[in-house]
PDBQT receptor file of N, H, CA, C and O in Angstrom, charges set to zero:
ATOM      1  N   UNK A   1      -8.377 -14.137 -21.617  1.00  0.00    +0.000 N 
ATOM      2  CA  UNK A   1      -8.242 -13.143 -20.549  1.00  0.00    +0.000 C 
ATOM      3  C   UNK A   1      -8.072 -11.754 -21.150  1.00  0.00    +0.000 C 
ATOM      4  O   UNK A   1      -7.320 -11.575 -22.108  1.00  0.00    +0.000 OA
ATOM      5  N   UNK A   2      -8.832 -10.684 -20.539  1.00  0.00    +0.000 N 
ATOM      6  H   UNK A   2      -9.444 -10.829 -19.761  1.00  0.00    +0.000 HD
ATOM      7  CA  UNK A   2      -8.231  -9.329 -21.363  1.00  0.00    +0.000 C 
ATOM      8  C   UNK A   2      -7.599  -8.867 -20.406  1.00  0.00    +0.000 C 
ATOM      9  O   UNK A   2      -7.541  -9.199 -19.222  1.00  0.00    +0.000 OA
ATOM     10  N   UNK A   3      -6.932  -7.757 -21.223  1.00  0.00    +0.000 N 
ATOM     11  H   UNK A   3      -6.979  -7.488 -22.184  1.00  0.00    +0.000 HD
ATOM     12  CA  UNK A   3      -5.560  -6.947 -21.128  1.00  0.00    +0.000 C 
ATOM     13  C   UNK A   3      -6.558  -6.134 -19.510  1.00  0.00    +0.000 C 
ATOM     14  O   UNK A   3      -5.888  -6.265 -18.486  1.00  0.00    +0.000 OA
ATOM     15  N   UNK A   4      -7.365  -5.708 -19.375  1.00  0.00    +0.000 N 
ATOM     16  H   UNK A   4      -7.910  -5.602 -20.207  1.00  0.00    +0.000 HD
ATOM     17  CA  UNK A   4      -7.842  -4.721 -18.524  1.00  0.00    +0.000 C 
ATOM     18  C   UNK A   4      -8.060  -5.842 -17.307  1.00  0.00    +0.000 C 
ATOM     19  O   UNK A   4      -7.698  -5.274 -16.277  1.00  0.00    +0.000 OA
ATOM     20  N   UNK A   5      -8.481  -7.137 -17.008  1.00  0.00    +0.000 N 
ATOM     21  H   UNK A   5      -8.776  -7.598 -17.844  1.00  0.00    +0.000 HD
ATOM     22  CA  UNK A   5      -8.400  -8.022 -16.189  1.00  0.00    +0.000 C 
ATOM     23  C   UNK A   5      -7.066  -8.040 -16.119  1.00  0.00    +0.000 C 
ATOM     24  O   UNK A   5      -6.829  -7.756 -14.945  1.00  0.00    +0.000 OA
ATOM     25  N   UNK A   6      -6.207  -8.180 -16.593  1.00  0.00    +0.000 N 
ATOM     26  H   UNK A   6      -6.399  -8.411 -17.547  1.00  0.00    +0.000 HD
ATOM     27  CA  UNK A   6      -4.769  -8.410 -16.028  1.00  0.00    +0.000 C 
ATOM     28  C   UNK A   6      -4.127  -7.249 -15.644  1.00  0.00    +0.000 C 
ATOM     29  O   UNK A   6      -2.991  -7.654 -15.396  1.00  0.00    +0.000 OA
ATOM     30  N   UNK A   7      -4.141  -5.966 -15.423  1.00  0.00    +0.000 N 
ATOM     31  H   UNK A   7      -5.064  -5.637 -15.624  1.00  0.00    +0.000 HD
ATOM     32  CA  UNK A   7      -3.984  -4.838 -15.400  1.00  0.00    +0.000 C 
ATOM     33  C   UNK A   7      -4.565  -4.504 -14.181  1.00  0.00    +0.000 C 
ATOM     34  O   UNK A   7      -3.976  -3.818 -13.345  1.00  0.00    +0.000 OA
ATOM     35  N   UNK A   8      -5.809  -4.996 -14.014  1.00  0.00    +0.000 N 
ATOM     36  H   UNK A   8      -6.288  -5.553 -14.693  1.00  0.00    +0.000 HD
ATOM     37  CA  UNK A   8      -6.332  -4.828 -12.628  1.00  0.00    +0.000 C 
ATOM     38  C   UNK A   8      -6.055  -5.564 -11.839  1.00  0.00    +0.000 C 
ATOM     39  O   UNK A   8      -5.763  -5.035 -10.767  1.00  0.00    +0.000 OA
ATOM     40  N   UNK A   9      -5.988  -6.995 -11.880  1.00  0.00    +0.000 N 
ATOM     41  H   UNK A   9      -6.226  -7.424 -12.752  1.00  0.00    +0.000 HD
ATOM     42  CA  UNK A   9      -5.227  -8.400 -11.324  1.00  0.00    +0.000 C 
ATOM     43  C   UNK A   9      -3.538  -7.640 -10.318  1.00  0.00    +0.000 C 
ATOM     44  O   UNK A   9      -3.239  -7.769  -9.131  1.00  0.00    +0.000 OA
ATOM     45  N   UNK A  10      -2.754  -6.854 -11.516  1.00  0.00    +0.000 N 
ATOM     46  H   UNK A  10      -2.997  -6.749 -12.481  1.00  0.00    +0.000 HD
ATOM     47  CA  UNK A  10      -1.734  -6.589 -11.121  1.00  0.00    +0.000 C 
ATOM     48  C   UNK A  10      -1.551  -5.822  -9.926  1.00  0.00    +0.000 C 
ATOM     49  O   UNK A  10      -0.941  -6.017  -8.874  1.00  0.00    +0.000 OA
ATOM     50  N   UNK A  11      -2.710  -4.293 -10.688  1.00  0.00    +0.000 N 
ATOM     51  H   UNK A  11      -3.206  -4.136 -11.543  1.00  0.00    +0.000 HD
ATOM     52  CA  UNK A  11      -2.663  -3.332  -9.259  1.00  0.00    +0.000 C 
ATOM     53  C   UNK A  11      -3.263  -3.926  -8.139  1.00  0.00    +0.000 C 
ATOM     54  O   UNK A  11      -3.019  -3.059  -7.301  1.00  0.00    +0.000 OA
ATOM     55  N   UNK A  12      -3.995  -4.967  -7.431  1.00  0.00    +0.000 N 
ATOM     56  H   UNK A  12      -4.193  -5.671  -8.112  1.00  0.00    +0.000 HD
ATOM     57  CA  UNK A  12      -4.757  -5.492  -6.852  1.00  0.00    +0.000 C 
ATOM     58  C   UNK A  12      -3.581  -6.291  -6.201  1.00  0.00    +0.000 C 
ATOM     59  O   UNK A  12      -3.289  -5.968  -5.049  1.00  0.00    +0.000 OA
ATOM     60  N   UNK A  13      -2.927  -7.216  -6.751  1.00  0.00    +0.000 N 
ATOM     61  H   UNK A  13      -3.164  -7.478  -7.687  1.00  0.00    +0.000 HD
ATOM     62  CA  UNK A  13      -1.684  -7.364  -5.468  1.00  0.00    +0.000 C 
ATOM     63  C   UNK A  13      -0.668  -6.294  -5.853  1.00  0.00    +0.000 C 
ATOM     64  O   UNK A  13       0.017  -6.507  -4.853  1.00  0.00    +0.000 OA
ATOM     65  N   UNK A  14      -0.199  -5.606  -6.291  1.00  0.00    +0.000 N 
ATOM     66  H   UNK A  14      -0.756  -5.434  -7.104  1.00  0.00    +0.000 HD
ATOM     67  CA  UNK A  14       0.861  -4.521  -5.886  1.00  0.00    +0.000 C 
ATOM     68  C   UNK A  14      -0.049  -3.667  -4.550  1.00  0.00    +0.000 C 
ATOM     69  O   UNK A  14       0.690  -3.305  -3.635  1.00  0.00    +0.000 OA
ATOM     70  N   UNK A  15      -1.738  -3.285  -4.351  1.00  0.00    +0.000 N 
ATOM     71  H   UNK A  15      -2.339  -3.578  -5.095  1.00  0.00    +0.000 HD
ATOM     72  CA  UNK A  15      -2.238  -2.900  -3.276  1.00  0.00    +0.000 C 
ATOM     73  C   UNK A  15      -1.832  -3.755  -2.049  1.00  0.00    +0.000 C 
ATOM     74  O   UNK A  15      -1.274  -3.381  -1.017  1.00  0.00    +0.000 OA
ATOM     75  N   UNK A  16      -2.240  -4.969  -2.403  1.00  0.00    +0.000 N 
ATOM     76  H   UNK A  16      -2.694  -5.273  -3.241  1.00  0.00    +0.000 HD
ATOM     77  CA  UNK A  16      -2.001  -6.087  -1.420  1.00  0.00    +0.000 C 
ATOM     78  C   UNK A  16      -0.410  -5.699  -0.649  1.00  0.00    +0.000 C 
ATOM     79  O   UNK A  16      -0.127  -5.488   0.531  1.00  0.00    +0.000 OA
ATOM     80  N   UNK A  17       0.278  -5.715  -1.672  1.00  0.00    +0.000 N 
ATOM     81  H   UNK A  17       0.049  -5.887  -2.630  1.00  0.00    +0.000 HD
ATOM     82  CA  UNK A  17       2.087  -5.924  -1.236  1.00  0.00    +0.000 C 
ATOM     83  C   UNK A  17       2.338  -4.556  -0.430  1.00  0.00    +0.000 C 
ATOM     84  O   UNK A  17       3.293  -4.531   0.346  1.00  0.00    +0.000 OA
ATOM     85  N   UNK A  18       1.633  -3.564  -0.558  1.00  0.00    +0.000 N 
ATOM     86  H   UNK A  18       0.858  -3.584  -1.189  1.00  0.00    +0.000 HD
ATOM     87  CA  UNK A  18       1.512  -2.411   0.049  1.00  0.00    +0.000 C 
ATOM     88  C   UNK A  18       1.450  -2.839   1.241  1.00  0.00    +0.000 C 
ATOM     89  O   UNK A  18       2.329  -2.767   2.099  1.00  0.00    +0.000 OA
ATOM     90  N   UNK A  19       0.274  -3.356   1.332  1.00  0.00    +0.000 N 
ATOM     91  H   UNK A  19      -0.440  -3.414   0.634  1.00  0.00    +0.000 HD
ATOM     92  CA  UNK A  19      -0.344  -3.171   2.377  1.00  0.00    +0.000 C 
ATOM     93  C   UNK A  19       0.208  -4.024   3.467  1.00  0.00    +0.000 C 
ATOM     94  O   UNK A  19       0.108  -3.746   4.662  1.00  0.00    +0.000 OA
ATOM     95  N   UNK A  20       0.900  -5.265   2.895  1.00  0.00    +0.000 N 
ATOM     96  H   UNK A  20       0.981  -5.491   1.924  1.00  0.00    +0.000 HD
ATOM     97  CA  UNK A  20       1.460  -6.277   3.546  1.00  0.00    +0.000 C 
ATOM     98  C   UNK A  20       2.721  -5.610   4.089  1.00  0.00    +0.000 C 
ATOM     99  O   UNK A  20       3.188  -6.057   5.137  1.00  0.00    +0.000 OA
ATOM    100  N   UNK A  21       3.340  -4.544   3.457  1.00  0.00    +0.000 N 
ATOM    101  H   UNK A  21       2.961  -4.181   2.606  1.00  0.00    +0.000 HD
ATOM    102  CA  UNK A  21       4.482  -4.244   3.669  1.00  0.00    +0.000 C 
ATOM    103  C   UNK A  21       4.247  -2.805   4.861  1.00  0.00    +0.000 C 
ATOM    104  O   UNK A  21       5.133  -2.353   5.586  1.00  0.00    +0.000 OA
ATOM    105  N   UNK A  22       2.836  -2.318   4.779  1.00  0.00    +0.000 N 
ATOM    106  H   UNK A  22       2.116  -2.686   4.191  1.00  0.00    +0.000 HD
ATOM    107  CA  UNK A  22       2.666  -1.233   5.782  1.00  0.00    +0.000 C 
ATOM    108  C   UNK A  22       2.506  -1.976   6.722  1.00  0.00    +0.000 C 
ATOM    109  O   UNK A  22       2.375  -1.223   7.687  1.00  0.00    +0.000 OA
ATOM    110  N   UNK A  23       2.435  -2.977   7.052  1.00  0.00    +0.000 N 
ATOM    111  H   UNK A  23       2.542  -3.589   6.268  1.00  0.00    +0.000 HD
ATOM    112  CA  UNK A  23       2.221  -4.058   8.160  1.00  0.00    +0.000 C 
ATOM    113  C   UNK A  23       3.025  -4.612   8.670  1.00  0.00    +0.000 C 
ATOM    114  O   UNK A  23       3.042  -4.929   9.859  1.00  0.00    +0.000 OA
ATOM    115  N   UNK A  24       4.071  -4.891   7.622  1.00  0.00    +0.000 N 
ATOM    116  H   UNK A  24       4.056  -4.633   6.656  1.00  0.00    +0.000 HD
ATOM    117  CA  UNK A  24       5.485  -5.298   8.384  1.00  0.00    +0.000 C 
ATOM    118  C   UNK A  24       6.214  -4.086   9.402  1.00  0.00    +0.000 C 
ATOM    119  O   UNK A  24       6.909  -4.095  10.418  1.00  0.00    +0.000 OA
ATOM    120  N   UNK A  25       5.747  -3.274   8.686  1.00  0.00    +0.000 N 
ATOM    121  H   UNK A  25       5.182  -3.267   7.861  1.00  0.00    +0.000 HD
ATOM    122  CA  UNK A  25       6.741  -1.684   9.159  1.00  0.00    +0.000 C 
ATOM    123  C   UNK A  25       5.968  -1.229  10.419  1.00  0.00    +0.000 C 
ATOM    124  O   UNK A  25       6.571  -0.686  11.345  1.00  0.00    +0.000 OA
ATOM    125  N   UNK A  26       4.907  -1.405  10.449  1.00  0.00    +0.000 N 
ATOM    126  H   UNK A  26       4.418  -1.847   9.697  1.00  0.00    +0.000 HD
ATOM    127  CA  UNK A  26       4.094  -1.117  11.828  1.00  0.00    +0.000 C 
ATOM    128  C   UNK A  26       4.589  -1.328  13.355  1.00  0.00    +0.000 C 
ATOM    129  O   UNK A  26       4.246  -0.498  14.196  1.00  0.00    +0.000 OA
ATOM    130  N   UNK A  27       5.338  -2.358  13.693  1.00  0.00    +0.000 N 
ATOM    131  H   UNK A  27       5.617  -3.033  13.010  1.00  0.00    +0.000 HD
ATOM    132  CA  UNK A  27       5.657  -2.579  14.937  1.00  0.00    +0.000 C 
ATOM    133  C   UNK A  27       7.539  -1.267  14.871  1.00  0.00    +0.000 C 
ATOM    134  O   UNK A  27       8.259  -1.016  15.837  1.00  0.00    +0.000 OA
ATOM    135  N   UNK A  28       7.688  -0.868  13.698  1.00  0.00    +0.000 N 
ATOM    136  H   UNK A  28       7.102  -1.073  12.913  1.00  0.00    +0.000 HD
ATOM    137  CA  UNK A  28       9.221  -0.222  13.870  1.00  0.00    +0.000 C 
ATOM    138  C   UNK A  28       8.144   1.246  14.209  1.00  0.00    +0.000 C 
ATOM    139  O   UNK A  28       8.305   2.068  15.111  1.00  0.00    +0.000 OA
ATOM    140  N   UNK A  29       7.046   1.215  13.157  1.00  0.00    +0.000 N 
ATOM    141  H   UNK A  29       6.916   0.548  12.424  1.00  0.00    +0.000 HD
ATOM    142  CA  UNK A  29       6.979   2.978  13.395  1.00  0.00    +0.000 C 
ATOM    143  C   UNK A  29       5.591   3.185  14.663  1.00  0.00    +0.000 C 
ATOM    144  O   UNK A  29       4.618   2.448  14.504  1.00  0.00    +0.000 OA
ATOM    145  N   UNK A  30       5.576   4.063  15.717  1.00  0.00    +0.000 N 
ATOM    146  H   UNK A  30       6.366   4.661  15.846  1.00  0.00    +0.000 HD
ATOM    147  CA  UNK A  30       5.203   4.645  16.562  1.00  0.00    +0.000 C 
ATOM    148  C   UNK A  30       4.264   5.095  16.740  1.00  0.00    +0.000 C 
ATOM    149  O   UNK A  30       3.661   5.015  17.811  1.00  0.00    +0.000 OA
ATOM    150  N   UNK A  31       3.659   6.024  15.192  1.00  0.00    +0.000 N 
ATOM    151  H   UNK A  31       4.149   6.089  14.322  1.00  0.00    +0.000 HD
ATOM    152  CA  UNK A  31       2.447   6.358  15.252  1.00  0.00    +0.000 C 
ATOM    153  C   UNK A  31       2.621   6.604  13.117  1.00  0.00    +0.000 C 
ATOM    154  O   UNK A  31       3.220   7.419  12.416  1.00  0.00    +0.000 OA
ATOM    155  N   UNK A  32       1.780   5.466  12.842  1.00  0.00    +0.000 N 
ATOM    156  H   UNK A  32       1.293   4.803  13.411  1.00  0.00    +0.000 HD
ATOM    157  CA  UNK A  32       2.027   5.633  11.566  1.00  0.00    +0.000 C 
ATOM    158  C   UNK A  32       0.842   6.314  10.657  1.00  0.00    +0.000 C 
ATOM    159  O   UNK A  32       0.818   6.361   9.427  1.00  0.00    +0.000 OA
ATOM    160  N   UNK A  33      -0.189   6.860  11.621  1.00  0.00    +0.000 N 
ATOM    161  H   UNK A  33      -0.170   6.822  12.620  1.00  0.00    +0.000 HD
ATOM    162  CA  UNK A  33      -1.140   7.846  11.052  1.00  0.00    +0.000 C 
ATOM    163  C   UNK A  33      -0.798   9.489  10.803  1.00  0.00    +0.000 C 
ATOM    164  O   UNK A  33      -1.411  10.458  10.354  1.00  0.00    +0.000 OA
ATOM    165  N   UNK A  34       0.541   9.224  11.358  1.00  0.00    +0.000 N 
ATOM    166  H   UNK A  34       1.039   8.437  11.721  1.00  0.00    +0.000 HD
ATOM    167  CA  UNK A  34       1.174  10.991  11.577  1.00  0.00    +0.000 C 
ATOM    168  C   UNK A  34       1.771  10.822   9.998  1.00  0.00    +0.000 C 
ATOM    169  O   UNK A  34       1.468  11.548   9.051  1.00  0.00    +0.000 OA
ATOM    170  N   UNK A  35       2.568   9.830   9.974  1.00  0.00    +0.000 N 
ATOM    171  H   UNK A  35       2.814   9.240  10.743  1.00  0.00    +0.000 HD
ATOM    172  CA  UNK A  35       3.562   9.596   8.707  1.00  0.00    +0.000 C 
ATOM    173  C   UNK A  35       2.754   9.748   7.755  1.00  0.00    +0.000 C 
ATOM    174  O   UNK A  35       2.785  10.636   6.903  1.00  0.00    +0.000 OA
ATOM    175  N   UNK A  36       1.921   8.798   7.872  1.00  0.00    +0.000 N 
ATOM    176  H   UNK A  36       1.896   8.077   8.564  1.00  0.00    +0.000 HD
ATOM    177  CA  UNK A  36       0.703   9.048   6.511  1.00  0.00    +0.000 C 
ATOM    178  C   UNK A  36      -0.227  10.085   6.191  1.00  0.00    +0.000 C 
ATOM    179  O   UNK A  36      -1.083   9.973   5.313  1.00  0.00    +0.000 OA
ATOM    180  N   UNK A  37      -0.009  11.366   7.098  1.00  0.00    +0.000 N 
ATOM    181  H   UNK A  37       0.686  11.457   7.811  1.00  0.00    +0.000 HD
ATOM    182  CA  UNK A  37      -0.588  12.390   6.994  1.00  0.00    +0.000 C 
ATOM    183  C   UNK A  37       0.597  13.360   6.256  1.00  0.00    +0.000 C 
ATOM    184  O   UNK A  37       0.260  14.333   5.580  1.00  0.00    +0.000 OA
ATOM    185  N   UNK A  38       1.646  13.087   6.405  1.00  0.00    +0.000 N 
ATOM    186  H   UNK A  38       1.920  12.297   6.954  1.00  0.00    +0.000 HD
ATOM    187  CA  UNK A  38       2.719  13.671   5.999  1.00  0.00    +0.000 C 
ATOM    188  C   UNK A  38       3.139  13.135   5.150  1.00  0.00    +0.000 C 
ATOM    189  O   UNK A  38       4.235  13.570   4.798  1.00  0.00    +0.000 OA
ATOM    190  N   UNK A  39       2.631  12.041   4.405  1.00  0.00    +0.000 N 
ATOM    191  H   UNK A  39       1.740  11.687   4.691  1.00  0.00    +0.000 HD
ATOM    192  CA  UNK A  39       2.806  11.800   3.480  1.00  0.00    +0.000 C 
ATOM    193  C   UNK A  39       1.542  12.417   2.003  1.00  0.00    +0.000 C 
ATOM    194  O   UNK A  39       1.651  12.286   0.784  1.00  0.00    +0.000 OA
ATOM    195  N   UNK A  40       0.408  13.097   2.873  1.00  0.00    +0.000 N 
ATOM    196  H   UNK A  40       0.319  13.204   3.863  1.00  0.00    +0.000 HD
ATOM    197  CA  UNK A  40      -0.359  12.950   1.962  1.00  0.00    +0.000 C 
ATOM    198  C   UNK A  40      -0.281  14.471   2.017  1.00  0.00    +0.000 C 
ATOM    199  O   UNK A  40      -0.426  15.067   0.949  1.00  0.00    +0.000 OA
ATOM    200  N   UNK A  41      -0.130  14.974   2.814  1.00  0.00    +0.000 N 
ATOM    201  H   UNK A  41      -0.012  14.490   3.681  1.00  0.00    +0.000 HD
ATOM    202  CA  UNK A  41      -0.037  16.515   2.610  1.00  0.00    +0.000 C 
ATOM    203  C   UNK A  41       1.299  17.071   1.938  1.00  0.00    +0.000 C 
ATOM    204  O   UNK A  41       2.439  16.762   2.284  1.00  0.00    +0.000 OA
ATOM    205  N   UNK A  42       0.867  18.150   0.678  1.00  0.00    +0.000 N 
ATOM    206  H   UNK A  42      -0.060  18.401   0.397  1.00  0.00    +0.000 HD
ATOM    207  CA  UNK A  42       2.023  18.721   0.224  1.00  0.00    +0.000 C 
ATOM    208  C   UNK A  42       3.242  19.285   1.121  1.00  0.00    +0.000 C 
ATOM    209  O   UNK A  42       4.231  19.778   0.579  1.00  0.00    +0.000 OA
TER     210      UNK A  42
């Protein structure tokens, strides 16, 4: 296995766990396209 397959393997579920976890949080937050705009803007 190389080092760059496992490296990508990793970020690929840490995306996942993201994403699983923006999903859990979805029914608490209201409008979570505002948050994430405020999150992406300085």
């Amino acid at each position: 296995m190389d080092m760059r397959d496992y490296l990508s393997i990793k970020r690929i579920k840490r995306r996942n766990n993201s994403k699983n976890a923006k999903l859990k949080k979805k029914p608490n937050n209201k409008n979570p396209l505002l948050s994430l705009k405020k999150l992406k803007t300085p």
